[in-house]
mmCIF file of the N, C-alpha and C atoms, coordinates in Angstrom:
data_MODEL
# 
_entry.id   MODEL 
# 
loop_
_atom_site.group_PDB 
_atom_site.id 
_atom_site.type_symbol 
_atom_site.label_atom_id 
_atom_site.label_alt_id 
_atom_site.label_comp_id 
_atom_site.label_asym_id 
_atom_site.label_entity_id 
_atom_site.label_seq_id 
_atom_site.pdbx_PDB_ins_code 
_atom_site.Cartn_x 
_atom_site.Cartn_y 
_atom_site.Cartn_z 
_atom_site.occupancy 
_atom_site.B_iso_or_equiv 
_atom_site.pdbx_formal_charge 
_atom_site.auth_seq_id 
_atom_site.auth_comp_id 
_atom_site.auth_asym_id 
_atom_site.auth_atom_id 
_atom_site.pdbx_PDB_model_num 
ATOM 1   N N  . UNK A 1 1  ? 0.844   -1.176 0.000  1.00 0.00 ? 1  UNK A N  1 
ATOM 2   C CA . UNK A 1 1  ? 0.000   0.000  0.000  1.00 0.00 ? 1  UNK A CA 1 
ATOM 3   C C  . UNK A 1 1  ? 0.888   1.237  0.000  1.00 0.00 ? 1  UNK A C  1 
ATOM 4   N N  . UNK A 1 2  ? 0.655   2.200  -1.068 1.00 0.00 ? 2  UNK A N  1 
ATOM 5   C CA . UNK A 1 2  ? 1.353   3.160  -0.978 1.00 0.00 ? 2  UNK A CA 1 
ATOM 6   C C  . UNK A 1 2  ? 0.517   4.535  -0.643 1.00 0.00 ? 2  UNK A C  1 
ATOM 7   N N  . UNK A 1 3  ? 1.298   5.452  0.234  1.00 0.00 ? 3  UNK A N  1 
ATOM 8   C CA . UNK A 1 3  ? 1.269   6.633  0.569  1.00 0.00 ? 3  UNK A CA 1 
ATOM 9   C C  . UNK A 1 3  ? 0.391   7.342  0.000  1.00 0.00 ? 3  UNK A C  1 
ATOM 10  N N  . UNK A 1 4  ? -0.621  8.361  0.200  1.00 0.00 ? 4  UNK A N  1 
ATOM 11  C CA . UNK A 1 4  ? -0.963  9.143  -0.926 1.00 0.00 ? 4  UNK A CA 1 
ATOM 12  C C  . UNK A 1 4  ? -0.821  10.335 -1.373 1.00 0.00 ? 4  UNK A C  1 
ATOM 13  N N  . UNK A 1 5  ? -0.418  10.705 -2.493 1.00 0.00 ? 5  UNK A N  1 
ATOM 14  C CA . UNK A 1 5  ? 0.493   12.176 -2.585 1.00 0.00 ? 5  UNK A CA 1 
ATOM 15  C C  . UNK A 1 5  ? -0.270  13.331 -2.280 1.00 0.00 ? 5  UNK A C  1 
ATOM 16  N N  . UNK A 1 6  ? 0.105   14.554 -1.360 1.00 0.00 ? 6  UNK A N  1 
ATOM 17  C CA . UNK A 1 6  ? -1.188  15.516 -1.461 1.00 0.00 ? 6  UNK A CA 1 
ATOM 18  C C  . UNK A 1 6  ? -0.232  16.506 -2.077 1.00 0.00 ? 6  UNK A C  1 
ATOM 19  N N  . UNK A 1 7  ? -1.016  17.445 -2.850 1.00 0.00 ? 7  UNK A N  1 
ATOM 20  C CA . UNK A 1 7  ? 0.277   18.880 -3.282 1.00 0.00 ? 7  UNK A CA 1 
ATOM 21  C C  . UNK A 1 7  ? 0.307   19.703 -2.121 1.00 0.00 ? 7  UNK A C  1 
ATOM 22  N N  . UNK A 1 8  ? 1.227   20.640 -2.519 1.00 0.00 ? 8  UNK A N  1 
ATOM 23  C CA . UNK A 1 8  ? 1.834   20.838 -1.431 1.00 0.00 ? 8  UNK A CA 1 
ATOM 24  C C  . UNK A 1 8  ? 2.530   22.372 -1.817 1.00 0.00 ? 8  UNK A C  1 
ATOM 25  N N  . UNK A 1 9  ? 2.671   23.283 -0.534 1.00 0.00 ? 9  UNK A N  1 
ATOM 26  C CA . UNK A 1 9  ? 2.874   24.474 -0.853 1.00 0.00 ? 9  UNK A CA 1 
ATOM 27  C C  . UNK A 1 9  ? 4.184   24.910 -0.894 1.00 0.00 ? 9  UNK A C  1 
ATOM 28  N N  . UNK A 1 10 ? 5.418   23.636 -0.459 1.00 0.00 ? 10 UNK A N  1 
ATOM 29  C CA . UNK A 1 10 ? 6.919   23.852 -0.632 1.00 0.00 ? 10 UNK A CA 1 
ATOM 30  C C  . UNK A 1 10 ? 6.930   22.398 -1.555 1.00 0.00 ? 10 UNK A C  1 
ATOM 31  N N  . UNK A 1 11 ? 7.883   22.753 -2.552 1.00 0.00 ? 11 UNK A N  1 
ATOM 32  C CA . UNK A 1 11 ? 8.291   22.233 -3.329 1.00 0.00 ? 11 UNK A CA 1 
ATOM 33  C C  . UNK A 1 11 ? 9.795   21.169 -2.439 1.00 0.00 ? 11 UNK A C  1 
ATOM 34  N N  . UNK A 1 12 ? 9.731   20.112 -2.120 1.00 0.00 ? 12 UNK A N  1 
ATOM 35  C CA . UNK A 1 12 ? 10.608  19.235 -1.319 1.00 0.00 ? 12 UNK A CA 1 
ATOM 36  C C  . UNK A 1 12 ? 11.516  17.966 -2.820 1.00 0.00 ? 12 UNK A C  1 
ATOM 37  N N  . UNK A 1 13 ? 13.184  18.756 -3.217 1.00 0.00 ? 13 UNK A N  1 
ATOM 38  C CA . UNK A 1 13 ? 13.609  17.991 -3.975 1.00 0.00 ? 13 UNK A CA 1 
ATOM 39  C C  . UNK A 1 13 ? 14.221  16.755 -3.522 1.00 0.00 ? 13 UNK A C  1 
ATOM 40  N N  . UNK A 1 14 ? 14.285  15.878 -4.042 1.00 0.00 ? 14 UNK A N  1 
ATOM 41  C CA . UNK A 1 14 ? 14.826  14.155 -3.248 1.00 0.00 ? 14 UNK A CA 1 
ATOM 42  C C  . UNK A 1 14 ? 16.117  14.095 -2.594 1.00 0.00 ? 14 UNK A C  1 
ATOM 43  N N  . UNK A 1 15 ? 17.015  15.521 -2.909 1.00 0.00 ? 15 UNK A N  1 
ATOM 44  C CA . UNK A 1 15 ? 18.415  15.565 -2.817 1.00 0.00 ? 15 UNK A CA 1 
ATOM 45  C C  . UNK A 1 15 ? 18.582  16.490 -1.181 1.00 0.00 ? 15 UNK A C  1 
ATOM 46  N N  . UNK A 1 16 ? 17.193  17.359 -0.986 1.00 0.00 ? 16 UNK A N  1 
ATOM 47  C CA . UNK A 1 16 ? 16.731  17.689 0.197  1.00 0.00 ? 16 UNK A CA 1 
ATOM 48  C C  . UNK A 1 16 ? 16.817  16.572 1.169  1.00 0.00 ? 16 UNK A C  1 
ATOM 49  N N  . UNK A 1 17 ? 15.429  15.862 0.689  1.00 0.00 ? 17 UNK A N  1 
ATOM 50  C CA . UNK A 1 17 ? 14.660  14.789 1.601  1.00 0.00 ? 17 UNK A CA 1 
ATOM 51  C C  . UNK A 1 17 ? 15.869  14.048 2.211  1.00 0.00 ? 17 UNK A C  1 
ATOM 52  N N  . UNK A 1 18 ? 16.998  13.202 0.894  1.00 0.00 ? 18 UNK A N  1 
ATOM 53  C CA . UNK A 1 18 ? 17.816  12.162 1.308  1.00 0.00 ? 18 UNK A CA 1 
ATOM 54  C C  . UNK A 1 18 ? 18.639  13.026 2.840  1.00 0.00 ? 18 UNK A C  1 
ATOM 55  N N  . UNK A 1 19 ? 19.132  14.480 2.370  1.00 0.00 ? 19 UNK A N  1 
ATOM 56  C CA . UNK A 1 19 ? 19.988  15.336 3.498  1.00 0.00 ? 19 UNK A CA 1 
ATOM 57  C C  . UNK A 1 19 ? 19.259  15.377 4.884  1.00 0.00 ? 19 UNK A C  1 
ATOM 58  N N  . UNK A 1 20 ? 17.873  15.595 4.647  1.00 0.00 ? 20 UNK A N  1 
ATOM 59  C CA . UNK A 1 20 ? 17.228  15.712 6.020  1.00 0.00 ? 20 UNK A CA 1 
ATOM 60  C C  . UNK A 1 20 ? 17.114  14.074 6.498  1.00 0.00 ? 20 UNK A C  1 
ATOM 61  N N  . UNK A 1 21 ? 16.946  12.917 5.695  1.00 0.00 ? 21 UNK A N  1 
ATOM 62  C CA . UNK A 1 21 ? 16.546  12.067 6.346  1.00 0.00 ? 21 UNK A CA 1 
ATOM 63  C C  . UNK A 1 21 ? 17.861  11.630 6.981  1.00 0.00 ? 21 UNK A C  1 
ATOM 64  N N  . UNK A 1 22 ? 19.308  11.811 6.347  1.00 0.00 ? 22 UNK A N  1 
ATOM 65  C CA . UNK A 1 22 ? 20.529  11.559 6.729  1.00 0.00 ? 22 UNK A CA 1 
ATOM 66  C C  . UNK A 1 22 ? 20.662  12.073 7.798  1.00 0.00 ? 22 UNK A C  1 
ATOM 67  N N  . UNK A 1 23 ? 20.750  13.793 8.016  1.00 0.00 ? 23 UNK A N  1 
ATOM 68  C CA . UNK A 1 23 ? 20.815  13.923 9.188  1.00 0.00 ? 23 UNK A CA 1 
ATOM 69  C C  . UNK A 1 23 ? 19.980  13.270 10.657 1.00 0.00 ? 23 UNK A C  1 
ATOM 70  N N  . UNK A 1 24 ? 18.411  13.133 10.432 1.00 0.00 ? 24 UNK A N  1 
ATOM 71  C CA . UNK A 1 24 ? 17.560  12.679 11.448 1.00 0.00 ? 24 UNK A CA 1 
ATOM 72  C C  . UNK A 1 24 ? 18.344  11.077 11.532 1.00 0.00 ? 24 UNK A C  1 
ATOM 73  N N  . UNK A 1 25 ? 19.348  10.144 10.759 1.00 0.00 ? 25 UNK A N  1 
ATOM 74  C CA . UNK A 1 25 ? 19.638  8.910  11.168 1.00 0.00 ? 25 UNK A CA 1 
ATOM 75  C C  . UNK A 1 25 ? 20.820  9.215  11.907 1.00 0.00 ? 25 UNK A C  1 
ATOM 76  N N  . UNK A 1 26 ? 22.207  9.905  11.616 1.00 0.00 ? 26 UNK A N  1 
ATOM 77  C CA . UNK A 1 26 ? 22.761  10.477 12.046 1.00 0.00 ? 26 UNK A CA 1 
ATOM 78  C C  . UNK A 1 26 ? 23.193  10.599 13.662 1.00 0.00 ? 26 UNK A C  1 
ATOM 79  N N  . UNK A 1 27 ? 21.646  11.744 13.842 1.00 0.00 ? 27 UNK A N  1 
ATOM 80  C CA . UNK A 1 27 ? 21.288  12.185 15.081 1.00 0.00 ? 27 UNK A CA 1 
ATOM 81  C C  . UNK A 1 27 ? 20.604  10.586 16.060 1.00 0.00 ? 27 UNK A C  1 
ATOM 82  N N  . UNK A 1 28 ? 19.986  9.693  15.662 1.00 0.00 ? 28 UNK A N  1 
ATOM 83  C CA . UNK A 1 28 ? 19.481  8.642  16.066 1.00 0.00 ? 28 UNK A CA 1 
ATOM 84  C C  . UNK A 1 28 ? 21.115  7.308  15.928 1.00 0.00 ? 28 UNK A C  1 
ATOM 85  N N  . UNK A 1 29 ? 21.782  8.186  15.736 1.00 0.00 ? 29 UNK A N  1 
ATOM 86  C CA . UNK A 1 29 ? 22.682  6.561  16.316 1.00 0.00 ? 29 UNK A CA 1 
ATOM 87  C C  . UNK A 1 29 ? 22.645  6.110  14.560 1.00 0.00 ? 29 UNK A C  1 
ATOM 88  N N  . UNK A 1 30 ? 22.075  6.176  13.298 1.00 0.00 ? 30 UNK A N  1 
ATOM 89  C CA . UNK A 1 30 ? 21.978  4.616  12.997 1.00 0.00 ? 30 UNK A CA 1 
ATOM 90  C C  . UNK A 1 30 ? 20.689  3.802  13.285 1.00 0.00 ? 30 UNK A C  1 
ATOM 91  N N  . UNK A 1 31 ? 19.677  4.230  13.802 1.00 0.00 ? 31 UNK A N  1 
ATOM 92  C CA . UNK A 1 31 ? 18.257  3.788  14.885 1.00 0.00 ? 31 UNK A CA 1 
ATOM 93  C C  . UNK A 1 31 ? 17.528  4.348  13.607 1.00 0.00 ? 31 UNK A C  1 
ATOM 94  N N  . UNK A 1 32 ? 17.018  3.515  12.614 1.00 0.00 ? 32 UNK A N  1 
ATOM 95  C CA . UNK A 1 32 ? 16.509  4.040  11.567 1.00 0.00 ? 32 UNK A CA 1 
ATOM 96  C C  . UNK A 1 32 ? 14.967  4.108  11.918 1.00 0.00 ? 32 UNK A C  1 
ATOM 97  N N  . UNK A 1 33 ? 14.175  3.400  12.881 1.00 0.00 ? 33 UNK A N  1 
ATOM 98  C CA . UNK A 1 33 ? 12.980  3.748  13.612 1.00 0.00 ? 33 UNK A CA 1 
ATOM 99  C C  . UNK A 1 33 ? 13.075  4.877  14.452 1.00 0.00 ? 33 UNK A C  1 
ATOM 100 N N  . UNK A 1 34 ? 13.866  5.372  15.094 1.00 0.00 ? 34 UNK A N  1 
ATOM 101 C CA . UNK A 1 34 ? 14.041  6.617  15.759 1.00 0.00 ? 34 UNK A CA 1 
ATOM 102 C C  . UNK A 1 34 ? 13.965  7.910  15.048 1.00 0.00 ? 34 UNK A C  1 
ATOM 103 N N  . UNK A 1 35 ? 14.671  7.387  14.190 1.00 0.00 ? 35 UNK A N  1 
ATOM 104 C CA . UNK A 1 35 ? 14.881  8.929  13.017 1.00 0.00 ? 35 UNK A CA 1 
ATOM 105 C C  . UNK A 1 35 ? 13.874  9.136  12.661 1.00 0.00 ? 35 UNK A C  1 
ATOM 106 N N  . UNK A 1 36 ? 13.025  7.799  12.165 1.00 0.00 ? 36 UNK A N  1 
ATOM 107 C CA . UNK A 1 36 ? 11.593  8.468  11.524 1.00 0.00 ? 36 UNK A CA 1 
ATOM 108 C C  . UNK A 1 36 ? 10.533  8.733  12.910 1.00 0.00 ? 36 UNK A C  1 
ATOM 109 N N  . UNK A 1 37 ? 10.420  8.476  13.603 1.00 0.00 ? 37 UNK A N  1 
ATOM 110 C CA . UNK A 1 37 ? 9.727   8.679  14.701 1.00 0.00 ? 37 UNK A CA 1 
ATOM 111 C C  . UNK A 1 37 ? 10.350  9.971  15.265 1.00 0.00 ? 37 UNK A C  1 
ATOM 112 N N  . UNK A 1 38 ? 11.009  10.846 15.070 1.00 0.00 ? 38 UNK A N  1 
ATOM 113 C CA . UNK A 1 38 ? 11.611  12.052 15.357 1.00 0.00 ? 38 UNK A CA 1 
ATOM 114 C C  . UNK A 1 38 ? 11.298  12.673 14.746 1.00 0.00 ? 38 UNK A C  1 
ATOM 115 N N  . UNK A 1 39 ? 11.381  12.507 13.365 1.00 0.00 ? 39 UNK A N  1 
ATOM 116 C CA . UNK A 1 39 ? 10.676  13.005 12.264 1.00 0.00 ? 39 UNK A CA 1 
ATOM 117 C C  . UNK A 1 39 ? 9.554   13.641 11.890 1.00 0.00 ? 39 UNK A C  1 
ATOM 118 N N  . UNK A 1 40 ? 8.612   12.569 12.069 1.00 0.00 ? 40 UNK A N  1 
ATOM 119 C CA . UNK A 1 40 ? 7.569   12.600 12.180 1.00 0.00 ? 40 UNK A CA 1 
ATOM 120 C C  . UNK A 1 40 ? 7.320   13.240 13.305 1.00 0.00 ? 40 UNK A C  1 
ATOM 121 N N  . UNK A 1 41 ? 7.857   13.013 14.760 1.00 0.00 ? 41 UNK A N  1 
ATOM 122 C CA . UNK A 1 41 ? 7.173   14.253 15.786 1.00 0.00 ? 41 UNK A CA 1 
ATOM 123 C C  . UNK A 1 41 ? 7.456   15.453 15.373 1.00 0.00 ? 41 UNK A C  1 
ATOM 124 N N  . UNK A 1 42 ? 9.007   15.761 14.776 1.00 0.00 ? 42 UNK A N  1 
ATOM 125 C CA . UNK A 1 42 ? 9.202   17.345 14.561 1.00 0.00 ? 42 UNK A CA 1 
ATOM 126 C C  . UNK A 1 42 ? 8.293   17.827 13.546 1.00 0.00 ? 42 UNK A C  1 
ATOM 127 N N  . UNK A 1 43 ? 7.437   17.387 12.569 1.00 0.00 ? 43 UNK A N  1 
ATOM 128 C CA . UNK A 1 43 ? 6.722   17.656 11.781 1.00 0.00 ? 43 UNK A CA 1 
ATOM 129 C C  . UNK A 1 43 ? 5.699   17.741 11.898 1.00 0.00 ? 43 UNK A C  1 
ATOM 130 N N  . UNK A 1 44 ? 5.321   17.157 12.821 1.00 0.00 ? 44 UNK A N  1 
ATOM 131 C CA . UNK A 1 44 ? 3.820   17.267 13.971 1.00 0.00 ? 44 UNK A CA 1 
ATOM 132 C C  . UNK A 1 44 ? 4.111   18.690 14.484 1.00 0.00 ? 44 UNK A C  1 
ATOM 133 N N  . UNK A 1 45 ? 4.892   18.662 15.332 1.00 0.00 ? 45 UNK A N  1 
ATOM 134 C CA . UNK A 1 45 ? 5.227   19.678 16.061 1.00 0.00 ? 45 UNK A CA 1 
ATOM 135 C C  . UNK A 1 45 ? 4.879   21.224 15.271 1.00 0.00 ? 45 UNK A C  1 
ATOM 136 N N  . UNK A 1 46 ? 5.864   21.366 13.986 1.00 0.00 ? 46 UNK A N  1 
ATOM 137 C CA . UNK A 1 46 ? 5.735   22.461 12.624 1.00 0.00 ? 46 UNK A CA 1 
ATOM 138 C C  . UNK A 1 46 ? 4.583   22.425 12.136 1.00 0.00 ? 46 UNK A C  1 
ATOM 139 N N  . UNK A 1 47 ? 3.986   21.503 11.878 1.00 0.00 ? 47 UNK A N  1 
ATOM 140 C CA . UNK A 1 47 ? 2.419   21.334 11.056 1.00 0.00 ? 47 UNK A CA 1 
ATOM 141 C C  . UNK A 1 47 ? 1.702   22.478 12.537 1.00 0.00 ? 47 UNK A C  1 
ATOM 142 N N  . UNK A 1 48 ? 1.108   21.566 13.864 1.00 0.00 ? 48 UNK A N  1 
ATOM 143 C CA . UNK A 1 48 ? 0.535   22.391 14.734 1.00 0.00 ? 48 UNK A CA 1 
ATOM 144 C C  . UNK A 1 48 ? 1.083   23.851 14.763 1.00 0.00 ? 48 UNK A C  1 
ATOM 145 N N  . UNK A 1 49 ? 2.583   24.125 14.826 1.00 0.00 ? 49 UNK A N  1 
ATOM 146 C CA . UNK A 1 49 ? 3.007   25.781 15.218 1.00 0.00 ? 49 UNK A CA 1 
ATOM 147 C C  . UNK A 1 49 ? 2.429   26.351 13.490 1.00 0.00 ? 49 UNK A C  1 
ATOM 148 N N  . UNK A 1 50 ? 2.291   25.759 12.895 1.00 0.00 ? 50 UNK A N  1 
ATOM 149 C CA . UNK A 1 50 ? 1.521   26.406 11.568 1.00 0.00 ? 50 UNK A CA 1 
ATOM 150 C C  . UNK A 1 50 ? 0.335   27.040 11.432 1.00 0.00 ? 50 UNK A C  1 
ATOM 151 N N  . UNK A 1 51 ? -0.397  25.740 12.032 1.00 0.00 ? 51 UNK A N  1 
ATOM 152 C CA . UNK A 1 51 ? -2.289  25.992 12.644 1.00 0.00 ? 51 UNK A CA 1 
ATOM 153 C C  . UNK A 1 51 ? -2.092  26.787 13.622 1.00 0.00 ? 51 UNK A C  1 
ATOM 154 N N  . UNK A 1 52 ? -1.331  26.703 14.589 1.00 0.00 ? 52 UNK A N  1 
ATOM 155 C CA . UNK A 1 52 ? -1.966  27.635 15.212 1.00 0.00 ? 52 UNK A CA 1 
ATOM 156 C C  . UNK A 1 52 ? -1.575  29.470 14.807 1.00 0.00 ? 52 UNK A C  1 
ATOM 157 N N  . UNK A 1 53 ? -0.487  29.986 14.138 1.00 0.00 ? 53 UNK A N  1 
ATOM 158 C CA . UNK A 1 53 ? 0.187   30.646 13.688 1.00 0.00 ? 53 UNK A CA 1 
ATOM 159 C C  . UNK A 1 53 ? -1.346  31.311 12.549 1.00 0.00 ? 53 UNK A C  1 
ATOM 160 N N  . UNK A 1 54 ? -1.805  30.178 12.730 1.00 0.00 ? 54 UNK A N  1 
ATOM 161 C CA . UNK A 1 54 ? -2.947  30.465 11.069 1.00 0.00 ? 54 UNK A CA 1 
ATOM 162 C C  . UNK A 1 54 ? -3.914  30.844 11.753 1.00 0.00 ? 54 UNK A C  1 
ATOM 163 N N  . UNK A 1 55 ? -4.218  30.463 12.469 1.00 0.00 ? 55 UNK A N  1 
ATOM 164 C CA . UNK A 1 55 ? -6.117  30.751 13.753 1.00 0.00 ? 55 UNK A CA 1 
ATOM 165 C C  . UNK A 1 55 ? -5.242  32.075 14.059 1.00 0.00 ? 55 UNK A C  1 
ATOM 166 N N  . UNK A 1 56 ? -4.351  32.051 14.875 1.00 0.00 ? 56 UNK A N  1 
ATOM 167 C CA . UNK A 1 56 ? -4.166  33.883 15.088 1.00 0.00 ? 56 UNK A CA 1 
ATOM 168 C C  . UNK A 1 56 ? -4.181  35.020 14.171 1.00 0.00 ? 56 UNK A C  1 
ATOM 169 N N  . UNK A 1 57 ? -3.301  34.372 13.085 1.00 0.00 ? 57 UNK A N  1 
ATOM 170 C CA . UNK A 1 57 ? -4.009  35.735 12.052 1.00 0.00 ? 57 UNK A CA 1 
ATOM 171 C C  . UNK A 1 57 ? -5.158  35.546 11.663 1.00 0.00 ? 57 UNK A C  1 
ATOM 172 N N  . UNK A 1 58 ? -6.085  34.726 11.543 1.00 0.00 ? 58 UNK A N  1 
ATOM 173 C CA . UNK A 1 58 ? -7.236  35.177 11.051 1.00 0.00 ? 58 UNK A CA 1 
ATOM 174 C C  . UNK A 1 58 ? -8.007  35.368 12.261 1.00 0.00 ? 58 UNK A C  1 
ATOM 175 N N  . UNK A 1 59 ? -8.113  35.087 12.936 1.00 0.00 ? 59 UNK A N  1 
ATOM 176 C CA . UNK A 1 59 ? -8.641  36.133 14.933 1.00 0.00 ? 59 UNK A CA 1 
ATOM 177 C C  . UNK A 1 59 ? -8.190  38.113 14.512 1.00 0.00 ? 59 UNK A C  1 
ATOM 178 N N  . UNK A 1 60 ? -6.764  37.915 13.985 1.00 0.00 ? 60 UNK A N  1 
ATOM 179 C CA . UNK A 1 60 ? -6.016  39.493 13.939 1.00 0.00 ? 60 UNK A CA 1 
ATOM 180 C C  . UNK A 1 60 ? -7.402  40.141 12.843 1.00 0.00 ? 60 UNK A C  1 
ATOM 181 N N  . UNK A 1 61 ? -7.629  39.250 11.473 1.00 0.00 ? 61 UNK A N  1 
ATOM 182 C CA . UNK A 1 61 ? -7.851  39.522 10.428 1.00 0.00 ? 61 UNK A CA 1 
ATOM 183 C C  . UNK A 1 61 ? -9.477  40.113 10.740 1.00 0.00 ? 61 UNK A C  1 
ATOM 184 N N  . UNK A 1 62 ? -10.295 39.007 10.984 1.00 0.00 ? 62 UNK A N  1 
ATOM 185 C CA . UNK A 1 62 ? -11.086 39.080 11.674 1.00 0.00 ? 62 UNK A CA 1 
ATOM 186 C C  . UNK A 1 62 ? -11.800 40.423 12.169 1.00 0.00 ? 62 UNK A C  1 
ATOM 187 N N  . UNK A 1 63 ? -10.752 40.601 13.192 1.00 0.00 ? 63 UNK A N  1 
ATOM 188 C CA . UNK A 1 63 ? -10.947 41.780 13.941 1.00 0.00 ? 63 UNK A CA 1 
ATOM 189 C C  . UNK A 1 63 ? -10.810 42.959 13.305 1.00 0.00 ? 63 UNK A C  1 
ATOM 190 N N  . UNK A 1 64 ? -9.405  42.991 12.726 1.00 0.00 ? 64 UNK A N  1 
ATOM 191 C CA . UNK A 1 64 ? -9.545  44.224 11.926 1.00 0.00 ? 64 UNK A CA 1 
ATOM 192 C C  . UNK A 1 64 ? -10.909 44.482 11.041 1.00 0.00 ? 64 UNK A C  1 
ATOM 193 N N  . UNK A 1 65 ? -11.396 43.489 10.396 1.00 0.00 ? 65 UNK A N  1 
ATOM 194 C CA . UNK A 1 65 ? -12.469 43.393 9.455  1.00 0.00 ? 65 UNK A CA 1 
ATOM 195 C C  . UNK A 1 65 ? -13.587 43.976 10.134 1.00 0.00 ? 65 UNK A C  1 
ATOM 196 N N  . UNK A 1 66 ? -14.188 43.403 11.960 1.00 0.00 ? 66 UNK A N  1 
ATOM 197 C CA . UNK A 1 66 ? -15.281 44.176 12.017 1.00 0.00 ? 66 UNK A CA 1 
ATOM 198 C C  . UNK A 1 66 ? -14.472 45.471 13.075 1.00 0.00 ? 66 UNK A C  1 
ATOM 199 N N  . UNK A 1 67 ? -13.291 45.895 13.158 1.00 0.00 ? 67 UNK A N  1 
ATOM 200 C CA . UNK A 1 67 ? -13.235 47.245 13.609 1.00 0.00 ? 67 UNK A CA 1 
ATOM 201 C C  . UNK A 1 67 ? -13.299 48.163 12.557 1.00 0.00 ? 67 UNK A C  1 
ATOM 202 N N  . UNK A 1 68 ? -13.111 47.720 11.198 1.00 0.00 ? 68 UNK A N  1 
ATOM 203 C CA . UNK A 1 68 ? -13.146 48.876 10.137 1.00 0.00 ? 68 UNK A CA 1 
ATOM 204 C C  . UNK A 1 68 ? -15.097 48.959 9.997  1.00 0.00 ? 68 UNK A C  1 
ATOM 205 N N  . UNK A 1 69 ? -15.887 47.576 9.956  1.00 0.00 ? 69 UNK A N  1 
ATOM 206 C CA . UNK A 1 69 ? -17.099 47.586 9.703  1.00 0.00 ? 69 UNK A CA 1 
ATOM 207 C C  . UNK A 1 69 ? -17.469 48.999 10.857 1.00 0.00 ? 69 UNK A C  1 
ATOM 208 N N  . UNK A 1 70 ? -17.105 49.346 12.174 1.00 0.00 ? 70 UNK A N  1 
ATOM 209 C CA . UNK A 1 70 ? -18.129 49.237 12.780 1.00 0.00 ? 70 UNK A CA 1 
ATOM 210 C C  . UNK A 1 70 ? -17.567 51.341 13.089 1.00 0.00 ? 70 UNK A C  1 
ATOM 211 N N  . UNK A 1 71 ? -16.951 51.834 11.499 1.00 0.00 ? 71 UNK A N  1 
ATOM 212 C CA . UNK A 1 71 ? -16.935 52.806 11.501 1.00 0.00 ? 71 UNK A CA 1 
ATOM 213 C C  . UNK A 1 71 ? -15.249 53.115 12.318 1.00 0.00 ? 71 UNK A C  1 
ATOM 214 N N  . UNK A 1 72 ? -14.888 53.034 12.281 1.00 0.00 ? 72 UNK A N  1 
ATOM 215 C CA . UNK A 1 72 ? -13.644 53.333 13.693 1.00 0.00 ? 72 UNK A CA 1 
ATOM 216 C C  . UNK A 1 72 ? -12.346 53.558 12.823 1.00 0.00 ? 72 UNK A C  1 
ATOM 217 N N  . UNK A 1 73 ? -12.527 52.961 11.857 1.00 0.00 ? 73 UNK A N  1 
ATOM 218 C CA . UNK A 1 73 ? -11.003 52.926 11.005 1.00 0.00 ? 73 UNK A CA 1 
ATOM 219 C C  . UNK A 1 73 ? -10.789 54.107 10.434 1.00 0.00 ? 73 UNK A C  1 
# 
């Protein structure tokens, strides 16, 4: 069963991927389950500081939107 591709808003070349996945084995000893399980948390980690990075500006956006509605701007 393979993966399924979603697009995507950074362009990630294979010569990247191989460098990052080298380093995360690297850092794991050689522990090629570690690396990806590191991985995968630090990317958890970036995905969430994304969302939430995204709900605050649009809370900012938001607001600005009904402080200009409500005459004030």
């Amino acid at each position: 069963m393979h993966a399924q591709r979603h697009d995507s808003l950074v362009e990630i070349h294979p010569s990247e991927a191989e460098g990052i996945a080298a380093a995360y084995l690297r850092a794991a000893d050689g522990d090629a389950r570690a690396a990806l399980v590191q991985a995968i948390t630090d990317a958890l980690t970036d995905l969430d500081a994304a969302e939430l990075r995204l709900v605050k500006q649009r809370r900012l956006i938001s607001r600005g939107y009904a402080y200009c509605l409500t005459g004030a701007a």
